[in-house]
C-alpha positions in Angstrom: -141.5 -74.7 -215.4 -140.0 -71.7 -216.9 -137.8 -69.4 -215.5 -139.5 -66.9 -214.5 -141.9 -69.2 -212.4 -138.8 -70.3 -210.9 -137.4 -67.0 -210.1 -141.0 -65.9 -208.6 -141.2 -69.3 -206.5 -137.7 -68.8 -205.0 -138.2 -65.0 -204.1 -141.8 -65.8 -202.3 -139.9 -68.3 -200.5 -137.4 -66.3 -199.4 -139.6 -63.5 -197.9 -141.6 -66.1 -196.2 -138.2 -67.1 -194.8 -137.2 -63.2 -193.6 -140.6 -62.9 -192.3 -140.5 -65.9 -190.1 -136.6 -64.9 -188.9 -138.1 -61.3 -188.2 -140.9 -62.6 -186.3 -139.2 -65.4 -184.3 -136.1 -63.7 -183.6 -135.8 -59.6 -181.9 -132.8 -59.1 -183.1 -133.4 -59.8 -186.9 -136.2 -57.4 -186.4 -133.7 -55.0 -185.1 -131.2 -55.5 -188.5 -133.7 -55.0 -190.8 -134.9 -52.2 -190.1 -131.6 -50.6 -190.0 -131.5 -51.7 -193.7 -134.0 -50.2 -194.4 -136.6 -53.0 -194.6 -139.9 -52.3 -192.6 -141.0 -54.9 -190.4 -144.0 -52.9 -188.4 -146.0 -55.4 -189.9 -144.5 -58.4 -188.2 -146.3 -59.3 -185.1 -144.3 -60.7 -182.4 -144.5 -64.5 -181.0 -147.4 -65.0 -178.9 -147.1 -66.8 -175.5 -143.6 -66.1 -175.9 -143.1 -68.1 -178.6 -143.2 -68.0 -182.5 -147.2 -66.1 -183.6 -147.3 -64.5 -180.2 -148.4 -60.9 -179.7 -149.1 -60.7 -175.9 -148.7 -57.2 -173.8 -145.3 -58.7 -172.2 -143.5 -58.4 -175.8 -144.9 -54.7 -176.4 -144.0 -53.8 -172.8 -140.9 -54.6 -173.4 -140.1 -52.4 -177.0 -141.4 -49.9 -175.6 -145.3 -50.5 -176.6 -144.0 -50.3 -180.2 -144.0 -53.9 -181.4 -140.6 -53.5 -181.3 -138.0 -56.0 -180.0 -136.3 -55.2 -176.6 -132.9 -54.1 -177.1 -129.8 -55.6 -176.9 -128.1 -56.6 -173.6 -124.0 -56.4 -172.9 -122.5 -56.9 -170.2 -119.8 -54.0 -169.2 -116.8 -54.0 -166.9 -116.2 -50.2 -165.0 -112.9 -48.7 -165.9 -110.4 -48.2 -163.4 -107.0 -45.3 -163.2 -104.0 -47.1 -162.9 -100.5 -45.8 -162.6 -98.1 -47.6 -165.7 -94.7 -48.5 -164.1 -91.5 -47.8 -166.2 -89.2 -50.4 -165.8 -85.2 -50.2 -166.8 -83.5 -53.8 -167.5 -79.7 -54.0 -168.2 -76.9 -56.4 -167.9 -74.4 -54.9 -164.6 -70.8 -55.8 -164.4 -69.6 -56.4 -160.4 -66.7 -54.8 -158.6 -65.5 -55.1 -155.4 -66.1 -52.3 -153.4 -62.1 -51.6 -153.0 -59.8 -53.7 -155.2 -55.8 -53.1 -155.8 -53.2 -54.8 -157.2 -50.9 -55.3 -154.6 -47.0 -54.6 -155.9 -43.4 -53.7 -153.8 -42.5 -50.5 -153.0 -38.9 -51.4 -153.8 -37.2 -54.3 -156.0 -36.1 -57.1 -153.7 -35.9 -60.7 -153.4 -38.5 -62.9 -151.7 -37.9 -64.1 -148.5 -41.2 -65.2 -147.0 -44.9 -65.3 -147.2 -47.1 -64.4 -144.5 -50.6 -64.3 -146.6 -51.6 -67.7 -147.9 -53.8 -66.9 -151.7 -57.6 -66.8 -150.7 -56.7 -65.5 -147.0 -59.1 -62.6 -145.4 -56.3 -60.0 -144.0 -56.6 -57.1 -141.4 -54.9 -53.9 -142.8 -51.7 -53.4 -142.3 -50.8 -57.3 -142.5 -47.9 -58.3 -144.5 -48.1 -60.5 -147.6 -44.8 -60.6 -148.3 -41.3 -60.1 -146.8 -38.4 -58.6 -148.9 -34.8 -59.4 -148.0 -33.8 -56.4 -145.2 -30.0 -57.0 -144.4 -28.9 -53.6 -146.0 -31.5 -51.5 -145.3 -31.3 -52.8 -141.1 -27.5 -52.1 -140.8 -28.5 -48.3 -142.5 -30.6 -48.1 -139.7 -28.1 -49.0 -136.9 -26.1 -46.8 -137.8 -28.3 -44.1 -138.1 -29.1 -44.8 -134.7 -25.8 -44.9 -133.5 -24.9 -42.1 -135.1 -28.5 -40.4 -133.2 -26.9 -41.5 -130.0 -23.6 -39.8 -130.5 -25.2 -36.5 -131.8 -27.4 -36.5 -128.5 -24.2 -37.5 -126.4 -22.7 -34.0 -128.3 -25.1 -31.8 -127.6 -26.0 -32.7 -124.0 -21.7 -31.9 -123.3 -22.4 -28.8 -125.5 -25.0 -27.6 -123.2 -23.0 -28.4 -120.1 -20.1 -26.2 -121.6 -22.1 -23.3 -122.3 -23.8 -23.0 -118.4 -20.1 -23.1 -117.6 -18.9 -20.3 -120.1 -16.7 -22.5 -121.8 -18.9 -22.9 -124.9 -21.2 -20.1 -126.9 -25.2 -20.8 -127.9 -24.0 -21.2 -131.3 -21.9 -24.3 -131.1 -24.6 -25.8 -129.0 -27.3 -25.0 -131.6 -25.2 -26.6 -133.8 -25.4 -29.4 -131.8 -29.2 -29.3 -131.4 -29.2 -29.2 -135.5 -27.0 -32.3 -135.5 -29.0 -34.3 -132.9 -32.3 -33.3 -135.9 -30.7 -34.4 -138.5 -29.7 -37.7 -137.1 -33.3 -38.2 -136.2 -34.2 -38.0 -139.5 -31.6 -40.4 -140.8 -33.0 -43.0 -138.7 -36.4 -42.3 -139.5 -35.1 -42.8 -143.2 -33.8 -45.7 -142.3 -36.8 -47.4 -140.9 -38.7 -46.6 -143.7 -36.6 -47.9 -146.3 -36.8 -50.9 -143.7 -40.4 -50.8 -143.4 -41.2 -51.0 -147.3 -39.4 -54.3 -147.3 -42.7 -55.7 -146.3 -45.4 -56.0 -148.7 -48.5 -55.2 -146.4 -52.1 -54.8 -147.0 -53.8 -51.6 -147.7 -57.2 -52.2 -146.3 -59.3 -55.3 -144.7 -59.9 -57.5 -147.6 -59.5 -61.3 -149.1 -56.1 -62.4 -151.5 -56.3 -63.6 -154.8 -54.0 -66.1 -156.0 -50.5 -65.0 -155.1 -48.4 -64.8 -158.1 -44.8 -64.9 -156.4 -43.2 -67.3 -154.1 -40.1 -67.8 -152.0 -36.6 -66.7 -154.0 -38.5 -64.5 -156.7 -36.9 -61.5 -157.7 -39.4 -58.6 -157.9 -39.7 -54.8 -158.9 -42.0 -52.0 -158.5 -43.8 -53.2 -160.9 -44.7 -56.9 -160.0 -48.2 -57.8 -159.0 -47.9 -59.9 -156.4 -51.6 -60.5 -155.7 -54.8 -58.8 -155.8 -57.0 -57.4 -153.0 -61.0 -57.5 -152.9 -63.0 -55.8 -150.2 -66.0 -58.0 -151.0 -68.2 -56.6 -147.9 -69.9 -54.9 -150.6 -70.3 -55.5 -154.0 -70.3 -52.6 -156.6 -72.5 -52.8 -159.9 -72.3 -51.0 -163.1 -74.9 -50.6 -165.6 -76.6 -47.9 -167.2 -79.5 -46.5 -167.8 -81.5 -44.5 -171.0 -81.3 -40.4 -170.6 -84.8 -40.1 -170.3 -84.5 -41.8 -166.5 -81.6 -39.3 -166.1 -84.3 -36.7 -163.9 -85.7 -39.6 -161.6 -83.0 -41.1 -160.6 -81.2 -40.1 -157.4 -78.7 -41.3 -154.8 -80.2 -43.9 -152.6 -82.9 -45.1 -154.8 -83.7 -48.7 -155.1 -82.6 -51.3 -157.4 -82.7 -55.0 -157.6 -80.3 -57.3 -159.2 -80.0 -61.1 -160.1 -76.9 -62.7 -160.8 -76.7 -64.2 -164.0 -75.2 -67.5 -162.7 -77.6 -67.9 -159.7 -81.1 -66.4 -161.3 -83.2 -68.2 -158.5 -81.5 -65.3 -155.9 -83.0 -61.5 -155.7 -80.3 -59.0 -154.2 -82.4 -55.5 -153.1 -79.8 -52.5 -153.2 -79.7 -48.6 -154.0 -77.7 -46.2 -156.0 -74.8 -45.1 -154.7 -73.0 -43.4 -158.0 -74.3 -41.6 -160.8 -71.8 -40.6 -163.6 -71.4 -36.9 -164.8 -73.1 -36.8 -168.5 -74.4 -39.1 -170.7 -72.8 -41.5 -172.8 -73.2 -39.6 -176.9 -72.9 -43.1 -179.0 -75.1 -44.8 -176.6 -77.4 -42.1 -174.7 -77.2 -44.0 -171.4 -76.1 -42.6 -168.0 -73.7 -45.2 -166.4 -75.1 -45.6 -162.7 -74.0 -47.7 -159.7 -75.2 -49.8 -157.1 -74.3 -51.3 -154.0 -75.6 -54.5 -152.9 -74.7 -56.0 -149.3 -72.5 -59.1 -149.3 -71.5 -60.0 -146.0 -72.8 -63.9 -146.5 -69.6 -63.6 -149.1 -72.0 -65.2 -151.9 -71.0 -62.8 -154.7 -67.8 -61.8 -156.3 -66.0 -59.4 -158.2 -66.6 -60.0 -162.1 -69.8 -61.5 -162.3 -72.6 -60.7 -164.3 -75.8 -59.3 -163.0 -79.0 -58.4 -164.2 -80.3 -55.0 -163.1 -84.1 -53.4 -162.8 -85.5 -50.2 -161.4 -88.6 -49.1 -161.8 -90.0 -45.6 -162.1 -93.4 -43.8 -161.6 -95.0 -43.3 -164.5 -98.2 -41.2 -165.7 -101.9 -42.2 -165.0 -103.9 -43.7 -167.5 -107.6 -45.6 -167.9 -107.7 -49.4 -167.2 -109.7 -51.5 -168.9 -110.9 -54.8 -169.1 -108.8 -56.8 -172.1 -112.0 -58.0 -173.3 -113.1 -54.6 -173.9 -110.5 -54.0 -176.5 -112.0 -54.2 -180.0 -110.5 -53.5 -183.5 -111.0 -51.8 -186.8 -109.4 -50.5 -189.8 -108.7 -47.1 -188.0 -107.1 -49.1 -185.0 -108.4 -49.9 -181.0 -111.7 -48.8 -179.5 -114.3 -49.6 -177.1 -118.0 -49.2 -176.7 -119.2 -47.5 -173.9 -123.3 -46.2 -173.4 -123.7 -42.5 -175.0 -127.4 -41.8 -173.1 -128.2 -45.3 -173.7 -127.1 -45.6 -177.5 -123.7 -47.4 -178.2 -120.5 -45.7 -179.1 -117.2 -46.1 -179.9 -114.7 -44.8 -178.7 -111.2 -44.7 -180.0 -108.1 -45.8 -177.8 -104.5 -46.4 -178.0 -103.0 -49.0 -175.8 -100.1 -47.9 -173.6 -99.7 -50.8 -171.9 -100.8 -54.8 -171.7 -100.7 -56.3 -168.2 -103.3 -60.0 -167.2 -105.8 -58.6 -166.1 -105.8 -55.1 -167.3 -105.0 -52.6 -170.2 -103.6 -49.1 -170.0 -105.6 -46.8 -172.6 -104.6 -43.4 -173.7 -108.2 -42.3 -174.1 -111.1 -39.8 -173.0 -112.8 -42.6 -170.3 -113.5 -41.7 -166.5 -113.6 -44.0 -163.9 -116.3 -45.9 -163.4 -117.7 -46.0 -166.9 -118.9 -49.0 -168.0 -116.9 -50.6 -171.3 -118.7 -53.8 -172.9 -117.1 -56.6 -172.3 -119.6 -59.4 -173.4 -122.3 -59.1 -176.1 -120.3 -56.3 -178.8 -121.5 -58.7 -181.6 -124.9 -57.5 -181.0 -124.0 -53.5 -181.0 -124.3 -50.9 -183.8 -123.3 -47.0 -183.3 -126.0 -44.9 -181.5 -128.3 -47.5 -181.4 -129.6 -49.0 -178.3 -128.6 -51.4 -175.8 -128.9 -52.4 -171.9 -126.4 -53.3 -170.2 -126.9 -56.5 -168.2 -128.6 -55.9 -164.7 -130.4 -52.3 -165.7 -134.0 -51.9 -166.1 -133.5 -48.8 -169.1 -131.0 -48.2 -171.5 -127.7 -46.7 -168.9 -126.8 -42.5 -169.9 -123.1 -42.5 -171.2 -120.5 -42.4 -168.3 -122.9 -44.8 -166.3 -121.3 -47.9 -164.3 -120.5 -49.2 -161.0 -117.3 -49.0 -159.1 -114.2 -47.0 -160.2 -110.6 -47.8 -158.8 -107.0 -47.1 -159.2 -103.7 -48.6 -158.3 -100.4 -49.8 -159.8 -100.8 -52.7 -162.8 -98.2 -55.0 -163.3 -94.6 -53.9 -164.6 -93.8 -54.0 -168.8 -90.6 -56.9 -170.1 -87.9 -55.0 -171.2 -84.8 -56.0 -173.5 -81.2 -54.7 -171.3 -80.7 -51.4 -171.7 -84.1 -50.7 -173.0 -86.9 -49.3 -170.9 -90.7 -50.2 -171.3 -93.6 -48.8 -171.5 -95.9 -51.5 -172.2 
């Protein structure tokens, strides 16, 4: 056989093949013709099966011999609101701390705070040796006594004319004076005792009985761990939603099973230029006395953010200009283009022109071709663009984000 007769044989073969696929099968039908290849001629299965031309098949293209057209199934899109979230890593602080040091050099004498004691203010910690500074006070208040005994004889002189007011002002002056001697005295008395500032639990005490300490000693520290103080900070573009009072939650890096709710309580004065954060900080409650000053925490808030069109992940289709999704154009398929703000389970957050309640395709997108026609599943005619069932809106789930980064999906 020559070559020709092959090359005939092979091509009659082939259109017998196209004619059968365009006769058993709508949607071939449907693909030829938008190459370009007739198919009029092709009469439709009969009995619903392959040869058929009953009135069913015509009824259903429309009386044309044509197939019926495709069916998808779409999904309505919802508005959702994105949420902004703000992770970092928080340093805590005690809510007051001090090093606790001597007014005045001295030598140890006792110890009236054990290290890890909880203590009242105004208790002592630590005693200084006092003999000098309690014989200055005797005899500031003997010397008090006998300025008093002075001017009470002084007085008695002058109601007899034996003395003038000036020698018993005098007097008065001398009796003041004395008064403040001895309140000298007490003081330099009282500051031999190491007390503490404010209610609050020891640290580790660093001296003990017989040291000699200075001003400048730390003798222990003092935490007031009722609450517990974080730092952290947040990027500038947060800086005009957040306010005093506004919520935050934390979890400490050593314990991450445990969620602490707390609020701002501090937010610094400008912004930080090598790292454009705001430093900001919180106060969570601690009277169960589970956290402490030093550790590591890490911090989230979340903001409001701007409204955009949910839809369906399924819906989400791709091309060499980027994201779309096909939605019915008065029953013809269209694209249209989307960029994706945020990823979520169950939904995506699209920056695109789609109201609620407009039906995306979901299901069958294999089957679609620009402005030509489809049914979505459940309607008896081709749905008008913008058509679909249900619309909603609502908050999606909240972005990751990397400390001090914020998200937007």
């Amino acid at each position: 056989m020559t070559i020709w007769k092959q090359a005939a044989l092979s091509l009659a073969v082939l259109a017998v093949a196209v004619w059968i696929w365009a006769r058993d099968f709508p949607v071939a039908a449907a693909f030829l013709e938008r190459a370009g290849i007739a198919t009029a001629s092709v009469a439709p299965p009969a009995n619903g099966g392959p040869g058929s031309g009953s009135a069913p098949a015509d009824a259903a293209g429309g009386g044309s011999g044509r197939p019926p057209p495709p069916r998808a199934i779409g999904v309505p899109v919802t508005i959702a609101t994105i949420n902004d979230q703000v992770s970092a890593i928080g340093d805590g602080i005690a809510a007051r701390s001090v090093t606790v040091t001597p007014y005045v050099a001295g030598r140890v004498v006792s110890l009236d705070a054990a290290s890890g004691d909880f203590v009242k203010a105004g208790a002592p910690i630590v005693r200084l040796d006092s003999e000098t500074e309690e014989i200055a006070r005797d005899r500031a208040r003997l010397t008090l006594e006998d300025a008093r005994a002075t001017l009470a004889r002084d007085q008695e002189l002058v109601r007899s004319h034996t003395k003038s007011e000036v020698e018993a002002t005098q007097a008065a002056l001398a009796v003041s004076q004395a008064e403040l001697e001895v309140r000298d005295a007490e003081l330099a008395l009282e500051r031999r005792v190491v007390r503490a500032p404010f209610d609050g639990w020891i640290g580790i005490l660093s001296v003990d009985v017989g040291d000699q300490v200075d001003t400048g000693t730390a003798i222990a520290t003092l935490d007031d761990r009722s609450h517990i103080l974080v730092d952290f900070r947040v990027p500038e573009r947060f800086t005009g939603q957040l306010r005093v009072g506004s919520p935050v939650s934390a979890r400490p890096l050593a314990s991450p099973g445990v969620s602490l709710a707390g609020e701002v309580v501090t937010l610094d004065s400008r912004i930080a230029e090598d790292t454009r954060t705001l430093r900001v900080r919180a106060s969570f409650d601690n009277r169960a006395d589970r956290l402490r000053a030093g550790m590591a925490f890490a911090m989230t808030m979340r903001f409001p953010g701007e409204t955009f069109p949910a839809v369906d992940p399924l819906a989400i289709q791709w091309s060499a200009d980027g994201a779309y999704v096909w939605i019915a154009d008065d029953g013809k398929a269209k694209q249209v283009p989307v960029r994706i703000v945020q990823r979520n389970n169950d939904k995506v957050l699209v920056d695109a022109k789609l109201d609620a309640g407009t039906l995306v395709v979901t299901e069958g997108v294999q089957m679609l071709r620009p402005n030509a026609p489809f049914q979505f599943e459940g309607s008896a005619a081709p749905g008008p663009g913008g058509n679909g069932a249900g619309s909603g809106a609502g908050s999606v789930g909240q972005p990751s984000a990397e400390a001090p980064r914020a998200s937007n999906g």
